[in-house]
C-alpha positions as CSV (number, residue, x, y, z in Angstrom):
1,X,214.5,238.3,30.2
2,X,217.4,236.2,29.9
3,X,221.0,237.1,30.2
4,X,223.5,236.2,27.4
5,X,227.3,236.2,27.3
6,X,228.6,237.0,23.6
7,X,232.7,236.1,23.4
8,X,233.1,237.4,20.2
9,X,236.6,239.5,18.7
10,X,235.0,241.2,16.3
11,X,233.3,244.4,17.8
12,X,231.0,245.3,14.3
13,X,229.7,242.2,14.8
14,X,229.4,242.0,18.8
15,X,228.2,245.5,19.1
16,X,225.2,244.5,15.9
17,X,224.7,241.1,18.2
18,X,224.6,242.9,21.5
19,X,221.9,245.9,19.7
20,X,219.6,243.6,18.7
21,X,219.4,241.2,21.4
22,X,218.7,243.9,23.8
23,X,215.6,245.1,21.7
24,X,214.7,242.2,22.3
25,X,214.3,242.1,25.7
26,X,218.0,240.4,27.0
27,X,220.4,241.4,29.1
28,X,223.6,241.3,27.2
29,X,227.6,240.8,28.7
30,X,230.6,241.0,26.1
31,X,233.7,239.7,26.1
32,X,236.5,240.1,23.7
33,X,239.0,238.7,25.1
34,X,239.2,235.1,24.8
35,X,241.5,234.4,28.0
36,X,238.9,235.6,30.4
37,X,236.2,233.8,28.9
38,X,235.6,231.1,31.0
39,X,236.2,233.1,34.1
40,X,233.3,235.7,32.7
41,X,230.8,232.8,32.2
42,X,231.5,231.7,36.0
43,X,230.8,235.5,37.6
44,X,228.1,236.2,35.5
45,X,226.3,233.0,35.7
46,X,224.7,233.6,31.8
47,X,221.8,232.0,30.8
48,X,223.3,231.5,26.6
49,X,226.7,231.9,25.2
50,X,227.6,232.9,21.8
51,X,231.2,231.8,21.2
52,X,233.3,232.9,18.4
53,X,235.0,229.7,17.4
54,X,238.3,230.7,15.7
55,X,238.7,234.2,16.0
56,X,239.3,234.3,19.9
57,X,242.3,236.2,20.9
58,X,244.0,237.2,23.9
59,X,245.3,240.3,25.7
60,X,248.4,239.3,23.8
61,X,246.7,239.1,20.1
62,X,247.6,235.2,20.6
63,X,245.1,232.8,19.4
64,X,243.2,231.3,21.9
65,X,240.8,228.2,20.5
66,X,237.3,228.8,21.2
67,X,237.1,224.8,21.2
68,X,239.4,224.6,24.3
69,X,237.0,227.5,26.0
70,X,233.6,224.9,25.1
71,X,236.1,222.5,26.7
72,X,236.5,224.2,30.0
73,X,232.7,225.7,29.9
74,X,231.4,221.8,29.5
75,X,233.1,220.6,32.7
76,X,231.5,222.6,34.9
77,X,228.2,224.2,33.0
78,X,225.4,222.7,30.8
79,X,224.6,226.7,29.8
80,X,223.5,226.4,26.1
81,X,226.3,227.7,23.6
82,X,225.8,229.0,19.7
83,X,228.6,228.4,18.0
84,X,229.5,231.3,15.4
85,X,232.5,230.3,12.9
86,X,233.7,231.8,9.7
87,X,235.0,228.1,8.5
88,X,232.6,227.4,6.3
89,X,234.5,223.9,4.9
90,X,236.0,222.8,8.4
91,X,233.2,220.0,8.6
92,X,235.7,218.3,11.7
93,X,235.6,221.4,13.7
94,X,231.3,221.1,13.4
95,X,231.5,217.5,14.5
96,X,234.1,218.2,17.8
97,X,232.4,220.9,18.6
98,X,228.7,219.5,18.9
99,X,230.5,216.2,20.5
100,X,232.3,218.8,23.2
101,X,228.7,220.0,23.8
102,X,227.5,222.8,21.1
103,X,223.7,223.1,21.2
104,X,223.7,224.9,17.7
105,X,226.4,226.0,15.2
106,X,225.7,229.5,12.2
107,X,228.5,230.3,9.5
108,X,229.5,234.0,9.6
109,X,228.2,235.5,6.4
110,X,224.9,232.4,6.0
111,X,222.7,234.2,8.6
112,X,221.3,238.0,9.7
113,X,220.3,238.6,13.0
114,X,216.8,237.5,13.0
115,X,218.4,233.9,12.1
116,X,220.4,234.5,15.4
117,X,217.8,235.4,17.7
118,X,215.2,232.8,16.3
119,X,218.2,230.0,17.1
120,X,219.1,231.7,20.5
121,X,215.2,232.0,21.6
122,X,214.5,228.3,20.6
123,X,217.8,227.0,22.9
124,X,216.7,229.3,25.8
125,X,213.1,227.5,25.7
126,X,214.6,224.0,25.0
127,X,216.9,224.8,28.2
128,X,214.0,225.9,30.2
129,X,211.8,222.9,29.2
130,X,214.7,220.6,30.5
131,X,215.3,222.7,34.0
132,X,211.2,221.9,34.5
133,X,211.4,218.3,33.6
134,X,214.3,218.4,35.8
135,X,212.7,219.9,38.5
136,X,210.7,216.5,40.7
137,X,214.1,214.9,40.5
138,X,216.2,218.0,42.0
139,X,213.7,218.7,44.7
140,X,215.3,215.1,46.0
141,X,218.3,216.0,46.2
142,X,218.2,217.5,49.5
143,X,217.9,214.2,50.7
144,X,219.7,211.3,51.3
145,X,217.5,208.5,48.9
146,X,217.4,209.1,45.0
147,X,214.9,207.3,43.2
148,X,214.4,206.7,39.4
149,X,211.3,203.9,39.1
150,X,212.1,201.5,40.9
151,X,216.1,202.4,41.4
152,X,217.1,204.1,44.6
153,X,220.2,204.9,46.1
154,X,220.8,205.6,49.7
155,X,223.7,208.1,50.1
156,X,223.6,208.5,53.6
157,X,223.8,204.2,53.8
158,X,226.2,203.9,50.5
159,X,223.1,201.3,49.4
160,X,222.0,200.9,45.8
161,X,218.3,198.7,45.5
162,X,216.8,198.3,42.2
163,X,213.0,196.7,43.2
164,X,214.0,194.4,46.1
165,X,217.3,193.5,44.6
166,X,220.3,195.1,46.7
167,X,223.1,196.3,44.3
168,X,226.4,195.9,44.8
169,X,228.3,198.1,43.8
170,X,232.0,199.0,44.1
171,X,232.9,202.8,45.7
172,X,233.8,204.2,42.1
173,X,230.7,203.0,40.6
174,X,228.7,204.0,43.1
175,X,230.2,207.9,43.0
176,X,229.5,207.5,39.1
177,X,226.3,206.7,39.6
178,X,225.4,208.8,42.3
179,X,226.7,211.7,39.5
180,X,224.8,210.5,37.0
181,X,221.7,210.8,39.2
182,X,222.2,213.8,40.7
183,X,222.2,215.5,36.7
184,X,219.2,213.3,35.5
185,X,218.9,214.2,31.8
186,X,221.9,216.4,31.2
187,X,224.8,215.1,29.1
188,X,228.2,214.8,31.3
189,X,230.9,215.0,29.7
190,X,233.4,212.4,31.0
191,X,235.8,215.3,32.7
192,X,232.3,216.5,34.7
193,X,231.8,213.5,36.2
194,X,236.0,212.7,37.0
195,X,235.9,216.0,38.4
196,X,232.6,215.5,40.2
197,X,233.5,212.0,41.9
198,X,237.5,212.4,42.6
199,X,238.1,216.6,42.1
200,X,241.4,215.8,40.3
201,X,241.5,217.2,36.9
202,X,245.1,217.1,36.0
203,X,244.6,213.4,34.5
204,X,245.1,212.6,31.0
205,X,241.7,212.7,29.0
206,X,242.4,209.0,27.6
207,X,242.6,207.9,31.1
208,X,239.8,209.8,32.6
209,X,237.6,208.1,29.3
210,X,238.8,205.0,30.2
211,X,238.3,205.2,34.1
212,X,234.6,206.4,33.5
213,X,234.0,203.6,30.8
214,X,234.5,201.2,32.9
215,X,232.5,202.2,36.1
216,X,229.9,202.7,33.8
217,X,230.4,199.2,32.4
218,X,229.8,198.0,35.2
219,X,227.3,200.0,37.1
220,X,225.0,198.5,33.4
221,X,226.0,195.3,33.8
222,X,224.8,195.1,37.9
223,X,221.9,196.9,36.9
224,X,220.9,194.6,33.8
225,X,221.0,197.8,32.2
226,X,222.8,196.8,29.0
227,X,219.6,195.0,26.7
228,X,217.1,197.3,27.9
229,X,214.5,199.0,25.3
230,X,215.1,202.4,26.9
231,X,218.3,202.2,29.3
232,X,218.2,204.3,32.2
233,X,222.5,205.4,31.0
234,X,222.7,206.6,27.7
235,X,226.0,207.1,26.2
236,X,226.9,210.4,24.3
237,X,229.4,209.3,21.6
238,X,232.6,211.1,22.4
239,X,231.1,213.6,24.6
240,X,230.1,211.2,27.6
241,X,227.2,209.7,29.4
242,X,223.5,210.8,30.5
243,X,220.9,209.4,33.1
244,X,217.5,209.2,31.8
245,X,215.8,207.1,34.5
């Protein structure tokens, strides 16, 4: 059974949503107001979101962007979210959203609720299948050596070693990195990993992008990792970076 946080305004359509998920077997949390949303995904600890894009309000019927909620939500969560949107022609809102971290996107009025569940069913087992891959690396992270082949790095010592090559890195690249390893195969978004490595998050985005681009410049560049066939840092285009060593 997995638990699943609907944010949705409309309560026809929460209450159908919330029905039918529950048949099925789910544990189901609703929020309608869009200002607490963030802070309901934290206590509740969901397993899927379903976020109402543009029709998000507050306790004061003001709008409040569902794009700016996937914002916060992607900073400190890789919890799958549905996107649900009645803008059918908006194709710029599709692409921000799946670059802020979407796992799926439906148009209100294209799909009924098996649609729904079918798309929420396949991102909680596509979620799950990650966690388990996941798994060998986390179990390391109790202590103080990471390894990925035949990169390790020494936390406790502030050493990176990549075969019997000593890396040399600077202290920012070497919290980036150490970030990056630490979520092997999740996609962090270039606030996650500013506020992971230096807490502050009341930096401009354009300099938090640029701050990150360049430790992870250079981390490639002292780990000959820019020409390789399958790199061990992948970059998400506009989103961020992910380690797939």
């Amino acid at each position: 059974m997995a638990h699943i946080l609907i944010i949705e305004d409309e309560p026809d359509l929460l209450h159908t949503w919330a029905y039918y998920l529950e048949q099925g077997g789910h544990r189901v949390t609703a929020v309608m107001d869009g200002a607490t949303a963030n802070d309901m995904a934290r206590d509740v600890s969901p397993d899927l979101i379903i976020l109402d894009l543009h029709l998000v309000h507050n306790q004061e019927n003001e709008p409040v962007r569902g794009m700016d909620i996937l914002r916060e939500l992607r900073a400190v969560s890789n919890v799958p979210v549905l996107i649900v949107t009645g803008n059918f022609t908006d194709q710029l809102d599709r692409v921000l959203g799946f670059r802020l971290g979407a796992d799926d996107y439906l148009i209100k009025g294209n799909f009924g609720v098996q649609e729904l569940i079918a798309r929420v069913e396949y991102q909680l087992a596509r979620h799950s299948a990650n966690r388990r891959d996941a798994e060998p690396q986390a179990a390391e992270h109790d202590h103080s050596v990471l390894a990925a082949g035949n990169l390790k790095l020494d936390r406790d010592r502030q050493i990176v070693t990549r075969g019997n090559r000593q890396i040399d890195l600077s202290p920012q690249e070497f919290k980036v990195l150490l970030c990056l390893m630490l979520n092997r195969r999740r996609n962090m978004t270039f606030v996650a990993i500013w506020r992971h490595c230096w807490g502050d998050s009341t930096a401009d985005m354009a300099s938090i992008r640029n701050n990150i681009r360049i430790q992870v410049s250079g981390i490639r560049r002292k780990l000959h990792d820019t020409r390789a066939a399958n790199p061990l840092i992948v970059s998400i285009r506009g989103v961020g970076y992910c380690f797939r060593g």
